[in-house]
mmJSON file of the N, C-alpha and C atoms, coordinates in Angstrom:
{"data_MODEL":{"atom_site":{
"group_PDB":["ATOM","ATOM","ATOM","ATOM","ATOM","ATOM","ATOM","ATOM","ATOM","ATOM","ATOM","ATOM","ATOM","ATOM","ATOM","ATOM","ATOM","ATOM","ATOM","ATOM","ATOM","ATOM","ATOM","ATOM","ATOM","ATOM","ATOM","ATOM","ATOM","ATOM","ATOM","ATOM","ATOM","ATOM","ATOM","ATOM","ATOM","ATOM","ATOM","ATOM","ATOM","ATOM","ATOM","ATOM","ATOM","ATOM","ATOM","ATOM","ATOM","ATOM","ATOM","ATOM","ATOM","ATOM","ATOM","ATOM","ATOM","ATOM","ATOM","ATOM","ATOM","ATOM","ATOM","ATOM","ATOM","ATOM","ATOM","ATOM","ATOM","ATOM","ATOM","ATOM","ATOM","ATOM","ATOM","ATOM","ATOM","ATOM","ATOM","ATOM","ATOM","ATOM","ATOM","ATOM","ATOM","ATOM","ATOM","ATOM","ATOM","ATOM","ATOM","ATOM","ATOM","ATOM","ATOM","ATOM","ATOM","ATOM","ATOM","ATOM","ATOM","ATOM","ATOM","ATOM","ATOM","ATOM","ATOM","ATOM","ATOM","ATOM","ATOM","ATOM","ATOM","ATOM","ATOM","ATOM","ATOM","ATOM","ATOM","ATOM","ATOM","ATOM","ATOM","ATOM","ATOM","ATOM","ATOM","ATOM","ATOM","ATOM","ATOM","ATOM","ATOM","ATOM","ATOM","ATOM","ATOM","ATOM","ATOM","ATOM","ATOM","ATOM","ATOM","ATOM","ATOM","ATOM","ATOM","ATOM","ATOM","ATOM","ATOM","ATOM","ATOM","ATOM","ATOM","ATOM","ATOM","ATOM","ATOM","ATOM","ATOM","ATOM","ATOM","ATOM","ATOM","ATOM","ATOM","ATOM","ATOM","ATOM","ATOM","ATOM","ATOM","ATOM","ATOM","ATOM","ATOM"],
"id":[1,2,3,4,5,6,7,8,9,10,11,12,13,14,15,16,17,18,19,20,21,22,23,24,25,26,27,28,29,30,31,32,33,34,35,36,37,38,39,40,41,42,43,44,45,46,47,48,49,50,51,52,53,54,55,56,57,58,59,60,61,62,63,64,65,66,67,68,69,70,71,72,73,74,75,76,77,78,79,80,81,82,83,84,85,86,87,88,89,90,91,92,93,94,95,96,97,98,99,100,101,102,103,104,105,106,107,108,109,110,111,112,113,114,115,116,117,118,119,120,121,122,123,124,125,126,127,128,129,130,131,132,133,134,135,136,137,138,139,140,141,142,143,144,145,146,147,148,149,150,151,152,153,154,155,156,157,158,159,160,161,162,163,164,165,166,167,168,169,170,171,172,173,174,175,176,177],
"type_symbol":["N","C","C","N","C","C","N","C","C","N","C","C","N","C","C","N","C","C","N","C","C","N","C","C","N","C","C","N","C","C","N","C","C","N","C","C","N","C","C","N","C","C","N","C","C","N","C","C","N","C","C","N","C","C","N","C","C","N","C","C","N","C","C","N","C","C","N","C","C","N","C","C","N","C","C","N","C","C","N","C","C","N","C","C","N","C","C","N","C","C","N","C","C","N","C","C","N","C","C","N","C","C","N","C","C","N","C","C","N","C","C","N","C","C","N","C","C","N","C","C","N","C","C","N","C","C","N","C","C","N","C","C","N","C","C","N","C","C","N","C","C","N","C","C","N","C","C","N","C","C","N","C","C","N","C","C","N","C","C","N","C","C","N","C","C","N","C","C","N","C","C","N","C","C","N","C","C"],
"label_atom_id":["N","CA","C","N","CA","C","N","CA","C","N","CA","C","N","CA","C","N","CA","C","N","CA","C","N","CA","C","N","CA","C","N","CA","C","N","CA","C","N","CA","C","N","CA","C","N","CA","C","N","CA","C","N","CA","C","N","CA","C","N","CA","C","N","CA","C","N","CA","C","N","CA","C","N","CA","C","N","CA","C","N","CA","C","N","CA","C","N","CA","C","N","CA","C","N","CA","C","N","CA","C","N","CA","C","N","CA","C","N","CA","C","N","CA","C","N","CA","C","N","CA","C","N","CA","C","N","CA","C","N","CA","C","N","CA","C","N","CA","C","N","CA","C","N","CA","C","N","CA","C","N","CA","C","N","CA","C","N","CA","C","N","CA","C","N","CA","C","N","CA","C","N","CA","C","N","CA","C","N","CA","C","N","CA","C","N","CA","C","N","CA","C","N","CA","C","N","CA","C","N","CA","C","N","CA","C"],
"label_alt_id":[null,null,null,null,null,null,null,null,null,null,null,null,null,null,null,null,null,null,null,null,null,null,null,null,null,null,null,null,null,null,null,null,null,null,null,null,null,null,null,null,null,null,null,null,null,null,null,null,null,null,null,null,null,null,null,null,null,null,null,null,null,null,null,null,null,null,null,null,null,null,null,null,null,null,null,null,null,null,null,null,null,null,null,null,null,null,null,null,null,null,null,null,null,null,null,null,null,null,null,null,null,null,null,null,null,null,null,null,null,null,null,null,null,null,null,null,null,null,null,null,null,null,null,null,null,null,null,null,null,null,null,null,null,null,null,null,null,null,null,null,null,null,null,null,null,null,null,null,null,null,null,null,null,null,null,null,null,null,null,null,null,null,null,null,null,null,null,null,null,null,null,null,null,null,null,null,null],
"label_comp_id":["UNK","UNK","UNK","UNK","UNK","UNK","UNK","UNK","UNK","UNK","UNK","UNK","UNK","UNK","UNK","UNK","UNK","UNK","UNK","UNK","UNK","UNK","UNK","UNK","UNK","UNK","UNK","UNK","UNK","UNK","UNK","UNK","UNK","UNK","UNK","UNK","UNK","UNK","UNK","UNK","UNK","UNK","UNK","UNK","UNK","UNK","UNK","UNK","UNK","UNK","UNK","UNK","UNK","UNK","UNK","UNK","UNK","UNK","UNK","UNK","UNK","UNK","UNK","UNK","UNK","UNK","UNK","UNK","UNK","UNK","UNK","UNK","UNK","UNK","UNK","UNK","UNK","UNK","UNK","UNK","UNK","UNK","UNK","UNK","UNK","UNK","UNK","UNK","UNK","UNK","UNK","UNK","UNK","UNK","UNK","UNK","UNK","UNK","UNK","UNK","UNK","UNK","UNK","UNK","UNK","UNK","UNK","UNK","UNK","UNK","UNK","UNK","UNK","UNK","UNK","UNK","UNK","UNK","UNK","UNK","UNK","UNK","UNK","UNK","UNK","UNK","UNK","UNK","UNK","UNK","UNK","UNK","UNK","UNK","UNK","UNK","UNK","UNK","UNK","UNK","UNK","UNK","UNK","UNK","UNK","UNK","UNK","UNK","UNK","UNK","UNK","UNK","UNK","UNK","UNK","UNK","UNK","UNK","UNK","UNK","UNK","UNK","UNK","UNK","UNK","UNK","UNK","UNK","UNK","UNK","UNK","UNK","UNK","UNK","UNK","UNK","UNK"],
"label_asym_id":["A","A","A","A","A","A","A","A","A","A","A","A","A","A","A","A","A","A","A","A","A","A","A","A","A","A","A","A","A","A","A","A","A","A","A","A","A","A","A","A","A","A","A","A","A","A","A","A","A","A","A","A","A","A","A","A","A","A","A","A","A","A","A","A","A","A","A","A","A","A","A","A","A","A","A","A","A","A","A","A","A","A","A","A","A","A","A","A","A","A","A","A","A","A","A","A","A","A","A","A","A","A","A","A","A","A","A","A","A","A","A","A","A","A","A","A","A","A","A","A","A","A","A","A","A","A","A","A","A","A","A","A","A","A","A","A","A","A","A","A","A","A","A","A","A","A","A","A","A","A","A","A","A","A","A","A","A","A","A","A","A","A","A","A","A","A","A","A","A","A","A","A","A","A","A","A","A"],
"label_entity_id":["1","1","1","1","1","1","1","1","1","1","1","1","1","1","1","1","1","1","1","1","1","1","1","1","1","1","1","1","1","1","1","1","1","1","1","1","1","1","1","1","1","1","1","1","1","1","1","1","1","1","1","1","1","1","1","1","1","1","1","1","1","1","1","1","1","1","1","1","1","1","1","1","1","1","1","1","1","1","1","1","1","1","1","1","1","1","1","1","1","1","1","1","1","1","1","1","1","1","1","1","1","1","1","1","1","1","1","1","1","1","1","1","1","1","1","1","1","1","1","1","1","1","1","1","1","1","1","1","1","1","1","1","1","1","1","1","1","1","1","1","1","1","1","1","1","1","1","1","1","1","1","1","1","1","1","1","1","1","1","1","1","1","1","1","1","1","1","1","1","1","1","1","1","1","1","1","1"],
"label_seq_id":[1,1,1,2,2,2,3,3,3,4,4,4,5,5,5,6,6,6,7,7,7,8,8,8,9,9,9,10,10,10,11,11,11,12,12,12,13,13,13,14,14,14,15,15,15,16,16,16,17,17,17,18,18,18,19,19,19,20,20,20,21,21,21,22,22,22,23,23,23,24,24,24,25,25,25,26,26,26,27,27,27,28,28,28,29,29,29,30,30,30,31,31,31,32,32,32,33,33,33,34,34,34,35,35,35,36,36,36,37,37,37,38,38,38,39,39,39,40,40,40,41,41,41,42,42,42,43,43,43,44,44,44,45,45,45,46,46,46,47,47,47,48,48,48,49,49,49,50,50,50,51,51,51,52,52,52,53,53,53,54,54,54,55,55,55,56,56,56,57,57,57,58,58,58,59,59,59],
"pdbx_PDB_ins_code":[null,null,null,null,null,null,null,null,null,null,null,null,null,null,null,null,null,null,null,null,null,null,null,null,null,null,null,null,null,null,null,null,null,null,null,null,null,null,null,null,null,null,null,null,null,null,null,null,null,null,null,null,null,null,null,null,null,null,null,null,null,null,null,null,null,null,null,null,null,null,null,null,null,null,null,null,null,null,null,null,null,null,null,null,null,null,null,null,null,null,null,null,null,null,null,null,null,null,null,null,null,null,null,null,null,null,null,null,null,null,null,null,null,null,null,null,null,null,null,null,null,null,null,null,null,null,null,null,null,null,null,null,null,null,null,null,null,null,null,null,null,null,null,null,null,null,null,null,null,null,null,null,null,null,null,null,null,null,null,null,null,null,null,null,null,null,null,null,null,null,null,null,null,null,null,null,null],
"Cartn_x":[-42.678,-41.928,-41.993,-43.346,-43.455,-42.465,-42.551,-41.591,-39.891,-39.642,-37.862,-37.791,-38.988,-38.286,-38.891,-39.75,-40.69,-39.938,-39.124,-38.287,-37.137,-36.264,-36.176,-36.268,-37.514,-38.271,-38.723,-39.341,-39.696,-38.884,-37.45,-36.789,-36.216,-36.17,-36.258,-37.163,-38.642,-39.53,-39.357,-39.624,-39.986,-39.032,-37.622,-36.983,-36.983,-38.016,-38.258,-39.84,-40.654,-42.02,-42.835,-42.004,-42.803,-43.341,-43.207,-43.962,-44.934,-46.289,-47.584,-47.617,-46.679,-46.947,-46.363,-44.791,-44.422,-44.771,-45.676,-46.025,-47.263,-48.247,-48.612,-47.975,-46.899,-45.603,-45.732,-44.945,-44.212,-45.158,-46.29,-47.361,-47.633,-47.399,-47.884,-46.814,-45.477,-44.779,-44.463,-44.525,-44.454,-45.473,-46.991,-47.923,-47.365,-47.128,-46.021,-45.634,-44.6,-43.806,-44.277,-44.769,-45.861,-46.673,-47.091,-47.643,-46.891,-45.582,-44.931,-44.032,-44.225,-43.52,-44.274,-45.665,-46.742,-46.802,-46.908,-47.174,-46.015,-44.851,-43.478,-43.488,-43.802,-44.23,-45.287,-46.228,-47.252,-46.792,-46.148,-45.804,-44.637,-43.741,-42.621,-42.946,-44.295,-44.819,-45.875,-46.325,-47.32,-46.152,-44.777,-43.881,-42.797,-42.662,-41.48,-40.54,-40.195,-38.967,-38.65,-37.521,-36.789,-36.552,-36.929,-36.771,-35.621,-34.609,-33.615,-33.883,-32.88,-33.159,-32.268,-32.612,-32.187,-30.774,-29.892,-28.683,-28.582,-28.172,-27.929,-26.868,-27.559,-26.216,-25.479,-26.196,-25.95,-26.798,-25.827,-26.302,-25.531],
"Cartn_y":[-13.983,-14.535,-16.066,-16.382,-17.596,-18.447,-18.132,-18.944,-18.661,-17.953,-18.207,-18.72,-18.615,-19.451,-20.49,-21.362,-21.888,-23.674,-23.784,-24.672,-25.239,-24.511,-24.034,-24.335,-23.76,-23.876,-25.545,-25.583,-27.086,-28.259,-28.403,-29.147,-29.781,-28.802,-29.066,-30.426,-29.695,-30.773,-31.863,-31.541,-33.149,-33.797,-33.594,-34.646,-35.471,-34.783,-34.908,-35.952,-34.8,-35.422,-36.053,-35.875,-36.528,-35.137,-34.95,-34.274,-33.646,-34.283,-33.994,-32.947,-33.693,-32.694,-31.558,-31.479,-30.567,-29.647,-29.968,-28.721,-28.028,-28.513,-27.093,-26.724,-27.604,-26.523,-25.34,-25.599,-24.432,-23.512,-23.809,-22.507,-22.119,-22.438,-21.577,-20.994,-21.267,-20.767,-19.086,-19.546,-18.71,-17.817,-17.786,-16.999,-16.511,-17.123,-16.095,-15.133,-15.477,-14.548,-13.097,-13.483,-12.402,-11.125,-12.254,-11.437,-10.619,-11.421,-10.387,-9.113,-9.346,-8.433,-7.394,-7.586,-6.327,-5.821,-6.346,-5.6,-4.749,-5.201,-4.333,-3.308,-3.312,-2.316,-1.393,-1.743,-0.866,-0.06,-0.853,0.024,1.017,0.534,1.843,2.881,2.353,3.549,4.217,3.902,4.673,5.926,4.948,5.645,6.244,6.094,6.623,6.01,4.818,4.341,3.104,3.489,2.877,3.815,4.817,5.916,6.397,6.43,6.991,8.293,9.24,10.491,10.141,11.217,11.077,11.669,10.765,11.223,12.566,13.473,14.649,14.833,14.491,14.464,13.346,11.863,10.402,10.374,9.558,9.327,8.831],
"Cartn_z":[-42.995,-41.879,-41.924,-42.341,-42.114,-43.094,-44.698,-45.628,-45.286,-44.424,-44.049,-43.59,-42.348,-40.927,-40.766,-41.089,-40.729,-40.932,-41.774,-42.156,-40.596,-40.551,-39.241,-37.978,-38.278,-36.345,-36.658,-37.526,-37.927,-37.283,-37.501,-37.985,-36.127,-35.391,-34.144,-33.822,-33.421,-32.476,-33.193,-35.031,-35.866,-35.387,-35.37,-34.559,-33.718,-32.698,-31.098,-31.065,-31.708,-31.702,-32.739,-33.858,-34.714,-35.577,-37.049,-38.155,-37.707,-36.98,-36.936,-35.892,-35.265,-33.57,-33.753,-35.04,-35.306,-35.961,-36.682,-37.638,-36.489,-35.758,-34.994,-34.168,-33.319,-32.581,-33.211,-34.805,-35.515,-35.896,-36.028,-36.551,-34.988,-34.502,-33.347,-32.672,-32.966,-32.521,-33.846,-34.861,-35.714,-35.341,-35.056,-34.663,-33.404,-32.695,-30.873,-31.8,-32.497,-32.673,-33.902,-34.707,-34.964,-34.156,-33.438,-32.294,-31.214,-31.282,-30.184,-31.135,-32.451,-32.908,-33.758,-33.432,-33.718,-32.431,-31.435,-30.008,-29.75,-30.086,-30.329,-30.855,-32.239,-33.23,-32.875,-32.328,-31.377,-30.206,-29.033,-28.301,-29.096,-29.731,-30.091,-30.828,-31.829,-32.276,-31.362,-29.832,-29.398,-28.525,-27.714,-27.587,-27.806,-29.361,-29.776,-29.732,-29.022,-28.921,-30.125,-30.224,-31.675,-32.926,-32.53,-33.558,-33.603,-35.24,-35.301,-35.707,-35.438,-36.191,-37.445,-38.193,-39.765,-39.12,-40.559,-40.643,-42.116,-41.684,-42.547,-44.034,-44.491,-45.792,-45.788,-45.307,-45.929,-47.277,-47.739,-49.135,-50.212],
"occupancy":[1.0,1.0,1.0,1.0,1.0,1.0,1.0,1.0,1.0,1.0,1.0,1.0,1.0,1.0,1.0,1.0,1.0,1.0,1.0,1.0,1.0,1.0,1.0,1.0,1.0,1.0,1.0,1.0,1.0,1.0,1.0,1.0,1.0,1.0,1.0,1.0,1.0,1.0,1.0,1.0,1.0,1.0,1.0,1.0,1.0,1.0,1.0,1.0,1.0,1.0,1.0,1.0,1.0,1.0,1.0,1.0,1.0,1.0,1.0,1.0,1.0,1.0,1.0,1.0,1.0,1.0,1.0,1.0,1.0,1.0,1.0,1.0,1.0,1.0,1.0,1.0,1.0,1.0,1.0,1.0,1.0,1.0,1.0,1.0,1.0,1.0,1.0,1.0,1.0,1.0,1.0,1.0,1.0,1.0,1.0,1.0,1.0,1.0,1.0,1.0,1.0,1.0,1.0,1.0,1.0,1.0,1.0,1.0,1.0,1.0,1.0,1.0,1.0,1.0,1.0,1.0,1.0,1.0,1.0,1.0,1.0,1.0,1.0,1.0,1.0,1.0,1.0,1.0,1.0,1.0,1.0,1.0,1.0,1.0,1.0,1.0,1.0,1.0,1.0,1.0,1.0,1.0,1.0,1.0,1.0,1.0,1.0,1.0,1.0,1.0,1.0,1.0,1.0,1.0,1.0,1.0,1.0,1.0,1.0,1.0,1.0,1.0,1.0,1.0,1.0,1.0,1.0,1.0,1.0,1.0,1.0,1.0,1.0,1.0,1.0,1.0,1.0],
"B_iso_or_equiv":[0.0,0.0,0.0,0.0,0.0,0.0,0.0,0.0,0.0,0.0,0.0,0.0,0.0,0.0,0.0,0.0,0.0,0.0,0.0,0.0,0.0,0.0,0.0,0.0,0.0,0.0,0.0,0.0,0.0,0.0,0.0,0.0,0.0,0.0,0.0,0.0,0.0,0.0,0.0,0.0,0.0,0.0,0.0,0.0,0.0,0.0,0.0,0.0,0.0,0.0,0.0,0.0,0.0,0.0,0.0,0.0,0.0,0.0,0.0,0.0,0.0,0.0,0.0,0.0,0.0,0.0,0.0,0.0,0.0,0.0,0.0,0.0,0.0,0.0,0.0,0.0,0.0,0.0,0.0,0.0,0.0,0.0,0.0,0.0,0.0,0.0,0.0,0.0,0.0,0.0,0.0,0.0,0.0,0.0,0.0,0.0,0.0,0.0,0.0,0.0,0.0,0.0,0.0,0.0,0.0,0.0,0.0,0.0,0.0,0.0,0.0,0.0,0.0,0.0,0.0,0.0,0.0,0.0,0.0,0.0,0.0,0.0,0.0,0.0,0.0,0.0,0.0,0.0,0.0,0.0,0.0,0.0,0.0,0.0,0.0,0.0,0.0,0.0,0.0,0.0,0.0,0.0,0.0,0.0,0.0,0.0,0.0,0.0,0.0,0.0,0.0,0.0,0.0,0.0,0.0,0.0,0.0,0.0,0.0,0.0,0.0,0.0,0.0,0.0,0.0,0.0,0.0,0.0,0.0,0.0,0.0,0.0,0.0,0.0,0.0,0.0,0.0],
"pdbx_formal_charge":[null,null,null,null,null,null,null,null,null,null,null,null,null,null,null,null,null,null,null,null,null,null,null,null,null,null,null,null,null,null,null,null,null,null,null,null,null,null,null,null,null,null,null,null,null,null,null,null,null,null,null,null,null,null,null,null,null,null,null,null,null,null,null,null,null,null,null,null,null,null,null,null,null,null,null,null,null,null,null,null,null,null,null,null,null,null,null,null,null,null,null,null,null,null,null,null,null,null,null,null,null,null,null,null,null,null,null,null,null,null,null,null,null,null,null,null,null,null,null,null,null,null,null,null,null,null,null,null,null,null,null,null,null,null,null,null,null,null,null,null,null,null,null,null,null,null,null,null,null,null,null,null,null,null,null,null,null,null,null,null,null,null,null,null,null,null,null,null,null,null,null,null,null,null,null,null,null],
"auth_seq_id":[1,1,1,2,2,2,3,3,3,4,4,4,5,5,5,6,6,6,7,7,7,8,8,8,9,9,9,10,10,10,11,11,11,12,12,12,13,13,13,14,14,14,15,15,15,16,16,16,17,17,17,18,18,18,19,19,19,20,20,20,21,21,21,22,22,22,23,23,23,24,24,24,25,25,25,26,26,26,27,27,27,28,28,28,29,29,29,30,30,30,31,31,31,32,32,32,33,33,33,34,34,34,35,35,35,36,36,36,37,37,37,38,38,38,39,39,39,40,40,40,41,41,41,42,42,42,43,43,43,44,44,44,45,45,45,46,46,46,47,47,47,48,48,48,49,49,49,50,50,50,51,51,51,52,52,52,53,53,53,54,54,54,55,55,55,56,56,56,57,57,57,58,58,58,59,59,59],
"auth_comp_id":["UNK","UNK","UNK","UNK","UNK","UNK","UNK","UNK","UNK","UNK","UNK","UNK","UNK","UNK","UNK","UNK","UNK","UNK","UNK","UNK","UNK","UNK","UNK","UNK","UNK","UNK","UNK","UNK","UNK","UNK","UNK","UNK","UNK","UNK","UNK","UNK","UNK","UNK","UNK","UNK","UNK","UNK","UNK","UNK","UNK","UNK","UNK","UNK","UNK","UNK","UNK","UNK","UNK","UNK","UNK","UNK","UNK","UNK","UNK","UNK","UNK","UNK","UNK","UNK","UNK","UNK","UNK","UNK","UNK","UNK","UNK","UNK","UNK","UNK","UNK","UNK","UNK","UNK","UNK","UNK","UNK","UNK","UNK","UNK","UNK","UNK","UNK","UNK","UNK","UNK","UNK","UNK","UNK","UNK","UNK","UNK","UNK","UNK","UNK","UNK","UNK","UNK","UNK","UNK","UNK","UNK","UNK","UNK","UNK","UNK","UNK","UNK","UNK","UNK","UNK","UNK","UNK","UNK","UNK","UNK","UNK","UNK","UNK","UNK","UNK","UNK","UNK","UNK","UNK","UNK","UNK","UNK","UNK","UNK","UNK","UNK","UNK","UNK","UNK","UNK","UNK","UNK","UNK","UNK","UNK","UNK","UNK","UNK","UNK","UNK","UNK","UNK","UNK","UNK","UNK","UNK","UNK","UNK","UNK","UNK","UNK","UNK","UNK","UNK","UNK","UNK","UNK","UNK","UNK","UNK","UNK","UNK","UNK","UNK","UNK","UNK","UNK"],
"auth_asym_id":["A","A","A","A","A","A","A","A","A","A","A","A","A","A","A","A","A","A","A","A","A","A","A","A","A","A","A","A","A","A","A","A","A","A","A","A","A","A","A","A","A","A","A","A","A","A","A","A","A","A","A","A","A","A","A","A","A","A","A","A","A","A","A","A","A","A","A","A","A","A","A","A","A","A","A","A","A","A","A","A","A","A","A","A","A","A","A","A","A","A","A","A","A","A","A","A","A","A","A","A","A","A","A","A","A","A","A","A","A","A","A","A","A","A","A","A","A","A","A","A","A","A","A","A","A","A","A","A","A","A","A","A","A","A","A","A","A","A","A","A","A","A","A","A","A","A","A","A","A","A","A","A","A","A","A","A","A","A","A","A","A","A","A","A","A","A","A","A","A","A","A","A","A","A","A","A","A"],
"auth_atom_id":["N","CA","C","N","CA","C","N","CA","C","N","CA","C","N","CA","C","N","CA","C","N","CA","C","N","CA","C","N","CA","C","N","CA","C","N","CA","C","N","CA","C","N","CA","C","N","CA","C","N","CA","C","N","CA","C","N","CA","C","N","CA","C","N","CA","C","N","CA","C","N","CA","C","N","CA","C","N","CA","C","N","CA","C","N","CA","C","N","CA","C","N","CA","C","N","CA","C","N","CA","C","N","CA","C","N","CA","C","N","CA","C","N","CA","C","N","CA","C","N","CA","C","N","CA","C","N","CA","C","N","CA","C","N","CA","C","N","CA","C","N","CA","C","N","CA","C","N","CA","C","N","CA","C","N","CA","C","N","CA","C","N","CA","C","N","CA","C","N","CA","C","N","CA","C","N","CA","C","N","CA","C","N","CA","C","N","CA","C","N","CA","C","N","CA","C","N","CA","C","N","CA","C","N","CA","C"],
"pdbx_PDB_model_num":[1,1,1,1,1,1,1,1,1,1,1,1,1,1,1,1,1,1,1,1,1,1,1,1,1,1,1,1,1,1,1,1,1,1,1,1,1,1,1,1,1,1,1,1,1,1,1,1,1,1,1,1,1,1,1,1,1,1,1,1,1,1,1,1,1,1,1,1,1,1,1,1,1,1,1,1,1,1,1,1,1,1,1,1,1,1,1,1,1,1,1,1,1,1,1,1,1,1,1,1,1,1,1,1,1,1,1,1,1,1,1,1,1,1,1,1,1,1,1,1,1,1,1,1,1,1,1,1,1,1,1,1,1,1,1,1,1,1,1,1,1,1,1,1,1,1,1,1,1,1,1,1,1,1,1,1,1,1,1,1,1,1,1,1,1,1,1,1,1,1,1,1,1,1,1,1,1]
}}}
């Protein structure tokens, strides 16, 4: 996740705040989002939701 986006999210603050300030913005914003997308992955697999059923004779 981090080598796609990280360029990116970067390119915002450094504008704003300066390189230094930007690069732990972006790791920490990159870590948010990690994190919110294992807790995602956790709840849908504790409840099922996001689950497709199989399609029958795709292929």
């Amino acid at each position: 996740m981090f080598d796609r986006h990280a360029v990116a999210v970067h390119r915002h603050p450094a504008r704003r705040v300066g390189t230094v300030v930007a690069d732990d913005l972006t790791s920490e914003n990159i870590l948010s989002a990690r994190r919110t997308a294992t807790q995602a992955a956790e709840r849908a697999e504790r409840t099922g939701e996001g689950r497709c059923p199989r399609r029958v004779g795709a292929g």
